[in-house]
N, C-alpha and C positions, 0 to 999 in steps of 0.2 A: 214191434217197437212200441215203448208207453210214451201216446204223444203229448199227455196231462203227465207224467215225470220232466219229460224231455222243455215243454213251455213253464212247469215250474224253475226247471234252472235255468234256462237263459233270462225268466224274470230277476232272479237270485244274482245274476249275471248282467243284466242289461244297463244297468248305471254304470258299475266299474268300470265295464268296455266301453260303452261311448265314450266316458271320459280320455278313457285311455286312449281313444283312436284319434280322436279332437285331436290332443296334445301331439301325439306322432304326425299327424297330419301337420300340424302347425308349424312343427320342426323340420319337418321336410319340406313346408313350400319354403321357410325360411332361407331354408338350403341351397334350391335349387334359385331362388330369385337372388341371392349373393352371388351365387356361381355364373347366374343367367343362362342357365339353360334352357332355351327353347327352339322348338322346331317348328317346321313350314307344314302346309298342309300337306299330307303324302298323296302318291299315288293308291288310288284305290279303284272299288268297280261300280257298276252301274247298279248290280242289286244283292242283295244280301248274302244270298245260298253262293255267290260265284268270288266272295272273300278267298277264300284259300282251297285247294286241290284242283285248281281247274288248269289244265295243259295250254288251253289256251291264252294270248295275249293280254290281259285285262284292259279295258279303256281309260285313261287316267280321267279320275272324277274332277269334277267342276272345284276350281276355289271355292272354299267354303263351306265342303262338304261335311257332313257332321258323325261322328261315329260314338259309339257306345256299343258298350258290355253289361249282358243280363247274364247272371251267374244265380246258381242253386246249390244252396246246403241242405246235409243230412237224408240227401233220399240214398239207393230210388229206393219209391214206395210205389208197389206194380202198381196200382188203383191210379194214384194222382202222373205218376210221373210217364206213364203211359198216356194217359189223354195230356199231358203236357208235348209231349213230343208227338203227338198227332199235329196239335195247334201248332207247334212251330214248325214242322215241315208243311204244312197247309200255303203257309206265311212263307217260305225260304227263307226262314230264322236259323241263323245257328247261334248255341248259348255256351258256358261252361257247367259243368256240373260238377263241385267236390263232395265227392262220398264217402257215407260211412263203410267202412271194411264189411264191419258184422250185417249189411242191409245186400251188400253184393253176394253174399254167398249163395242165399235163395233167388237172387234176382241178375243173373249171370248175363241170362239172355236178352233182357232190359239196358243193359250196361254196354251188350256188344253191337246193340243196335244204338245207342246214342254215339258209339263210337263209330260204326259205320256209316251213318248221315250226317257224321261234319263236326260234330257235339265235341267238346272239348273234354278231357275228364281230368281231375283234379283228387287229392287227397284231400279227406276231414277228420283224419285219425280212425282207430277202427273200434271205439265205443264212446263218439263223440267226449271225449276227457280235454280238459285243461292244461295243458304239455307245460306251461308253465313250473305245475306243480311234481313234474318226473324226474327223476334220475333215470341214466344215461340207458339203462335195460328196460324200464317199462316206455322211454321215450320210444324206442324199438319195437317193442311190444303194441306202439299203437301207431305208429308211421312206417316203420319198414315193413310192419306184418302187412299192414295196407297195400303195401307199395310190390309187395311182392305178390300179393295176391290179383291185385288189378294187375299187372307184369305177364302173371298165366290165364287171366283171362281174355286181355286184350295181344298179349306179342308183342308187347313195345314197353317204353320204361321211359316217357318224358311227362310224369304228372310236376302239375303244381302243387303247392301245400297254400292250406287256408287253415290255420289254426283254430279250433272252436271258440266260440268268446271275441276272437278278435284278438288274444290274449297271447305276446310274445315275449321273450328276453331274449340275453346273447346267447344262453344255450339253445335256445329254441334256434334262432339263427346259426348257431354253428353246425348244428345235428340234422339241419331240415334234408339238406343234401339234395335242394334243388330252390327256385324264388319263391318266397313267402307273397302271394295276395288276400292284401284285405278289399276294403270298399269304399266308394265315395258317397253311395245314397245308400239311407238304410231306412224301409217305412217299418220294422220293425212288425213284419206280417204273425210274428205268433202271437203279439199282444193279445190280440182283440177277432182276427180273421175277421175282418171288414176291406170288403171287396173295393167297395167304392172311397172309402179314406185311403188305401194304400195307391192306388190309381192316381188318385188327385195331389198326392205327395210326392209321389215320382215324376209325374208327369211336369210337375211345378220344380223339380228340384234338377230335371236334365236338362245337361250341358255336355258339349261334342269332349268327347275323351273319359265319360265318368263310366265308374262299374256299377254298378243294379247289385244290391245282397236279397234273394228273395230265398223260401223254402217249397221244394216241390210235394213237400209230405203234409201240404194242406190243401184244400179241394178251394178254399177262397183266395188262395195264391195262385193256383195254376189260372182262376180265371181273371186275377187282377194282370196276370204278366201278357196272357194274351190282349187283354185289353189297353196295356200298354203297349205294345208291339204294333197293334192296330194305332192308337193315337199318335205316337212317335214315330211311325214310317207317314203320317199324312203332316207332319211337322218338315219332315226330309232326313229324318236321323237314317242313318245303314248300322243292323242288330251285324257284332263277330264276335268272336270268340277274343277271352283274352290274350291269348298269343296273338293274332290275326292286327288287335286293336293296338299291343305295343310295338308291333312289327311295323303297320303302317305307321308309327309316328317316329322309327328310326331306333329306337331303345330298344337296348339289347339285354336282355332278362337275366343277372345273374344268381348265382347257388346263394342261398343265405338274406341275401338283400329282399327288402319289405316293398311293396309296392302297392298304391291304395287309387291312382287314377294315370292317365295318359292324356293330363289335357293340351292341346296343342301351345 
């Protein structure tokens, strides 16, 4: 993968999207505070790795417990996202990961292991493109080819979609054929790869219910997110996965609909 193509376009990209995502953001808290939707604190567990597949009981956590979602685009890349998933099974972190199609064909066995320690997996198209810009055959061409391909490597068929850019419309929501997520913190790690700015931007910008946007295809990301993992479990945040994190707060994830945090 050319990771100087790939941070040239999301530069080319990175104004329109924020704007765009502010704005969607803005229109959906409108939304949901007219409607008044909110919820109580859920039931949850005592440590991280024991969010979702545990047979046993869970203990229901303390009022006030605080939860968040670390999510990764555009890998894997064996090099980074291997010692990623070292660190957060160290930690009993589980995260999501949306991926590129074209990066899982060589990295099969990478993918079946984040899928068997808890990891969440997600689609990001399969030549990171702008779905905005497709008609209805090459939308296929890069979400279902994905989705089928991750389907035979994992055996199962419940990915999420994360649009690249951030960047959606109604077709994009009609075609997704499962919930669209975006983000609520973005330190925008491919600017600059500065370990210690993107730490101190996260760190300062979580709140119980937000999503994390980082990228595992860079060696000063893998070690800002461990180091937030480290700073925010001595805060008392609990790291799950996205399903995990709208689960506990009672929201039920539908095909097409956009979703960008789960704050309580």
């Amino acid at each position: 993968m050319d990771l100087e193509r790939r941070r040239a376009d999301m530069n080319k990209f990175g104004r329109q999207q924020k704007g765009y995502v502010l704005a969607l953001a803005l229109l959906l808290l409108s939304v949901l505070t007219a409607a008044g939707l909110r919820t109580g604190h859920p039931a949850a567990v005592e440590a991280d790795a024991g969010l979702a597949g545990d047979t046993e009981e869970s203990p229901s956590v303390q009022t006030g417990q605080k939860l968040i979602a670390l999510t990764f685009d555009d890998g894997p890349r064996r090099s980074t996202t291997t010692r990623l998933l070292d660190g957060l099974a160290e930690r009993g972190v589980n995260a999501t990961f949306f991926l590129i199609g074209a990066q899982v064909e060589e990295n099969q066995d990478v993918v079946r292991r984040m899928d068997e320690e808890g990891h969440q997996i997600g689609l990001h198209t399969y030549d990171h493109v702008r779905l905005t810009d497709l008609n209805r055959t090459d939308f296929n061409a890069q979400v279902e080819k994905s989705r089928a391909l991750l389907k035979q490597v994992l055996g199962h068929n419940d990915f999420l979609l994360r649009p690249p850019y951030g960047m959606l419309d109604e077709s994009v929501k009609a075609w997704a054929g499962c919930p669209i997520i975006l983000w609520s913190i973005d330190p925008e790690d491919w600017k600059d790869m500065n370990t210690e700015r993107e730490v101190k931007l996260i760190v300062s910008e979580a709140q119980d219910g937000a999503i994390i946007l980082m990228h595992d295809i860079f060696p000063e990301s893998v070690d800002a997110a461990l180091q937030v993992v480290d700073q925010l479990h001595a805060q008392g945040y609990l790291f799950c996965t996205v399903d995990e994190l709208f689960a506990a707060r009672g929201i039920a994830l539908e095909s097409g609909e956009m979703y960008w945090n789960a704050y309580p």
